[in-house]
N, C-alpha and C positions, 0 to 999 in steps of 0.2 A: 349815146349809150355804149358804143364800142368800144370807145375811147377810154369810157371810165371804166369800163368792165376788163380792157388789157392792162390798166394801173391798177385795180387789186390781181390781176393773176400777178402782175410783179410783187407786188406787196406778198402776196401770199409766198409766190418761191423765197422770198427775200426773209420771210420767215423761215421758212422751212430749211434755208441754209445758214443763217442765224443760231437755229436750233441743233444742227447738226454739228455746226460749230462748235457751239457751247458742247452736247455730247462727247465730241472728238479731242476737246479742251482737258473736260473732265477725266476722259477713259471709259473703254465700255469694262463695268465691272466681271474681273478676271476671273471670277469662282463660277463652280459650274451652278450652284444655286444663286440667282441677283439677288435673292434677300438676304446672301451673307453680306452685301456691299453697303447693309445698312447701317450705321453708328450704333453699336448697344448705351446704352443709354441709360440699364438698370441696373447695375452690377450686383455682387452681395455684399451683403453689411460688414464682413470684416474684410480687408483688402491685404491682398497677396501681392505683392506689387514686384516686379522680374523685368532684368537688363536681359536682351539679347544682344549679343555684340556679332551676330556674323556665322555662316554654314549652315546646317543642315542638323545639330542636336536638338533643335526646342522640338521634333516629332517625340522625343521622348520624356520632355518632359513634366512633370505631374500637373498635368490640368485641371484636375478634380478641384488645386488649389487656387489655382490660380486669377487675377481679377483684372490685371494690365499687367501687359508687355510692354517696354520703351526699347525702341526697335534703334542701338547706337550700331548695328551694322549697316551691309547695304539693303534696301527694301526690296521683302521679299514677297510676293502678292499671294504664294501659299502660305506664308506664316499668316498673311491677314486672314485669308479664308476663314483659316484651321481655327485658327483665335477665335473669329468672331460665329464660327461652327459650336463652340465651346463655350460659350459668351462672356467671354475674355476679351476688355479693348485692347487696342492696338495705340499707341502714340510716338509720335515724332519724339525725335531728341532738338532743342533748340538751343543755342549758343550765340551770341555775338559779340563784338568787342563794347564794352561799358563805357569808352570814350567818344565810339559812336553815337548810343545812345540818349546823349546828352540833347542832342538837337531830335526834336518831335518827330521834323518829316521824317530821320529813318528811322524810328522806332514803328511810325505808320508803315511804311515800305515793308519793315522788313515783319512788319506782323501779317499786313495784308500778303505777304509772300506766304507765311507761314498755311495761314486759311488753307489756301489755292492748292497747298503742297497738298495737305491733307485732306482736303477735297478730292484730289484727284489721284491720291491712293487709297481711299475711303479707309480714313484715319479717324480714331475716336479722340481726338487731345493732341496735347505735347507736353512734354517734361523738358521743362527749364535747367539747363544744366549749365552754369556760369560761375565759374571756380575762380575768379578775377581779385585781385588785390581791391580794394575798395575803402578808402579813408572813412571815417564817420562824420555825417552831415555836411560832406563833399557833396557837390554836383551830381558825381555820378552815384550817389545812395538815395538820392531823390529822387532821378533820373530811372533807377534800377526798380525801387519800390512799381514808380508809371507804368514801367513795362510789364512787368507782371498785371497789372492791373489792366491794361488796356487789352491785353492779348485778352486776358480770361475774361473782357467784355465779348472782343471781337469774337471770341471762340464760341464762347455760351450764344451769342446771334448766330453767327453762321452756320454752325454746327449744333443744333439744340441737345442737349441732354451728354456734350464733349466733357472730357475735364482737362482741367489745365492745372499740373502738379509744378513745384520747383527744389531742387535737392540745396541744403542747409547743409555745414557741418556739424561733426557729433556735439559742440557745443555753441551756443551760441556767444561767446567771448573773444571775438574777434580774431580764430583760428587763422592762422596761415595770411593777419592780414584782412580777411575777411569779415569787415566789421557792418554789417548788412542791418536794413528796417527789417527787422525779423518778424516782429509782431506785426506792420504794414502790408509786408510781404505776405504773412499767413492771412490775414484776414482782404486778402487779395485775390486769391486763388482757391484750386479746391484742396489741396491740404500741402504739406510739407513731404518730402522724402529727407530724412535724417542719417547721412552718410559716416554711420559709426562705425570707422575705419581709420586705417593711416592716421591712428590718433597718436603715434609717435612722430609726426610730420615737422614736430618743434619739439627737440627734447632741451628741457635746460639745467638738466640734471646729472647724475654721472652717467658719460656715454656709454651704457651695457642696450644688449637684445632686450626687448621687452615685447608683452603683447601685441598684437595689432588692435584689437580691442579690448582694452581692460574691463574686467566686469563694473565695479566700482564707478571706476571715472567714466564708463561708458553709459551708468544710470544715473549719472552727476546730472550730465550734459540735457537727459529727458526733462528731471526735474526743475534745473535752471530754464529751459523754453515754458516749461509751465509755472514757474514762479513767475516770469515774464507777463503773463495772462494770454499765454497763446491756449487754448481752447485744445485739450488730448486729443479730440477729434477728428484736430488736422496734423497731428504727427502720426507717421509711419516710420518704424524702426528697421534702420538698413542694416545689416548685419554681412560678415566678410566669407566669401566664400573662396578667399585663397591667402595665403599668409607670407611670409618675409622670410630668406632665407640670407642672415648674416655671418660673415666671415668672421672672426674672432678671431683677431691682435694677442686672446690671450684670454683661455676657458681656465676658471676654478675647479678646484672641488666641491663648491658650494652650486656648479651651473652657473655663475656669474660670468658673458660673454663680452667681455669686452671688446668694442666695434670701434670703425676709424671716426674722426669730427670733420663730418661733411654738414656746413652748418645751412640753412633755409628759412628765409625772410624772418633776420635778426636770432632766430638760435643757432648755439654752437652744436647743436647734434641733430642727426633725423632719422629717417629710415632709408632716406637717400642713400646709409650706408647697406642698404639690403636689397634684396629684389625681388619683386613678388612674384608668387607661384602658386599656381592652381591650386587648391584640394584634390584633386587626382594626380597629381604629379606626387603629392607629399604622400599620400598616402602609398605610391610606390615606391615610397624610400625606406618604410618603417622598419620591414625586415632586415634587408641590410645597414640600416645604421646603426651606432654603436651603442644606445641608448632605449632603441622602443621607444613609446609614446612616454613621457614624460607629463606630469601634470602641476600646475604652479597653481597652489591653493587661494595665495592673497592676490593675482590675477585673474584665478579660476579660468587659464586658458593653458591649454595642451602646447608641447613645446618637444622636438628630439633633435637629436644631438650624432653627428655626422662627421669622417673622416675623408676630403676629397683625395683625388690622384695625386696633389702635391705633400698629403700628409698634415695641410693646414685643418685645422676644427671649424665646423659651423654649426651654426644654431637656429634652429626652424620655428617661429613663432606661429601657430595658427588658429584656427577658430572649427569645433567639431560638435557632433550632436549633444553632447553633454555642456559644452557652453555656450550652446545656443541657444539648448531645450532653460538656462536658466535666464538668458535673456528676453527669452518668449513671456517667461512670467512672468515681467515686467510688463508687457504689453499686456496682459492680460488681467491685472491687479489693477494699475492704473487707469484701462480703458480706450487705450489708442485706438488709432482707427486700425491699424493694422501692422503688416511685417513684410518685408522682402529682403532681396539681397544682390550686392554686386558682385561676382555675375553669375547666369546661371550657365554656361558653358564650360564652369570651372573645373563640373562634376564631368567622371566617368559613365557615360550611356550604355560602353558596350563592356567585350571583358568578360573576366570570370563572374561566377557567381557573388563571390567574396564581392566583388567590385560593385557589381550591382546593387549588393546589399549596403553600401556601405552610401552609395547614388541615394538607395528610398531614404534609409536613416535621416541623410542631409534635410532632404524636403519637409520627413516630419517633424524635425523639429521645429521647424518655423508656428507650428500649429500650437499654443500655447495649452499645457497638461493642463 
């Protein structure tokens, strides 16, 4: 009777430090309420979908709208709080090399890493971010399809009611190289993020400035994924919340900027010849540059025009509430599941009034009139 009765007290500690284990594994969740450390699980029906890359702005910004954070800075256990105070998920950023993933076990590994991560920052998902050259009906486009798929198994067990998003380019036409099972891909996961930007990224046309997102080609790119038979419901329209600012070899009188041939994977031009810059950076250049806001109608995207210290001309391509508010409309005629934008740190939090106002402007127009 002793005997057996000192082998469950071990059994019993051996739980109990098992369990604390496990506990200490996980993390004692950081919020002063534990029920923020829960997974939201319900979101709302139109999805605001928002990059954080890093510091201390997302206290300011507009939560009312918001439905996931994809957290590409370092983690920060108040942003999850606040988030999930809000009922706004929180998700990973996820990435790995595509020549990896060709072989199973580490697409296992590194999924089962991913769970674990997100477990134990009481993470709602992850957002698939893999921006990788990819041949069609190569290894790795098979390979790529799995992954997304197996995660967005593993997620939805481990994690009940998680979501598992992956970012597309603005078209689906084998961008930058990136010739992805698009349709595999969407009917894999829980919808698409649709990275309409840097759509100069291959120009093969005459090297001038142009948009960063063309109105036009940038509702090319929706309706080609749903000519596809990808389902509006899994696309999210990403929209740019910082623009290009190129040097000019050589400004017309017509605004025609001609830029240098920095060519990328197989074109002779890009935007490689610019560099991108916040929305609050441009908007501090408006008054002194030589132009004001500028507007390019058959782009329908705002553009100003700028004299540096050497005297040379530049040309600022960006994206503002008036072509944004016309690419909401699009989401909302068509039916998408929703709108976000890369990034939201891009905006002005503090500042004059003027600045502020110009911080809300940005946010409402993601909201389709």
């Amino acid at each position: 009777m002793k005997s057996s009765g000192g082998g469950g007290g071990a059994r019993l500690l051996t739980a109990i430090l098992f369990a604390l284990h496990l506990r200490l594994a996980v993390g004692a969740c950081p919020c002063q309420d534990p029920a923020l450390c829960k997974p939201i699980s319900s979101p709302r029906d139109f999805e605001v979908f928002v990059f954080d890359v890093g510091g201390k702005t997302w206290k300011n910004y507009n939560w009312s709208l918001i439905t996931t954070v994809a957290t590409f800075g370092k983690y920060d256990p108040e942003l999850m709080c606040y988030a999930h105070s809000k009922g706004s998920r929180v998700v990973l950023k996820g990435d790995i090399s595509v020549k990896k993933i060709i072989d199973p076990a580490i697409r296992a590994a590194w999924i089962s890493q991913q769970v674990d991560l997100a477990k134990t920052q009481y993470m709602d998902g992850i957002n698939i971010d893999i921006e990788q050259h990819i041949n069609p009906f190569s290894a790795e486009y098979y390979a790529l399809t799995a992954l997304v798929k197996e995660t967005t198994d593993a997620f939805h067990k481990e994690i009940p009611g998680s979501q598992v998003t992956f970012d597309v380019p603005w078209s689906p036409g084998c961008i930058d190289w990136r010739c992805y099972n698009y349709t595999g891909i969407a009917d894999s996961c829980d919808f698409l993020f649709v990275m309409s930007y840097d759509e100069q990224s291959q120009v093969w046309s005459h090297c001038i400035a142009r948009a960063n997102a063309p109105f036009n080609q940038t509702l090319a790119g929706y309706d080609d994924y749903i000519f596809m038979g990808i389902n509006q419901k899994k696309l999210v329209m990403g929209v740019p919340w910082y623009g290009y600012d190129y040097t000019c070899q050589n400004l017309s009188e017509t605004h025609e900027c001609t830029i240098q041939k920095i060519p990328f994977r197989g074109a002779p031009c890009s935007d490689a010849a610019g560099r991108q810059v916040p929305y609050k950076i441009i908007m501090s250049q408006v008054n002194s540059s030589l132009s004001g806001i500028l507007w390019d109608e058959e782009q329908k995207a705002p553009y100003l025009e700028y004299k540096d210290s050497r005297d040379v001309f530049h040309q600022v391509w960006f994206d503002d509430p008036r072509s944004i508010s016309q690419k909401a409309a699009y989401v909302k005629k068509h039916g998408l599941r929703g709108i976000g934008m890369w990034n939201a740190d891009c905006l002005e939090y503090s500042g004059s009034f003027e600045m502020q106002q110009q911080t809300e402007a940005m946010w409402d127009a993601l909201m389709p009139k």
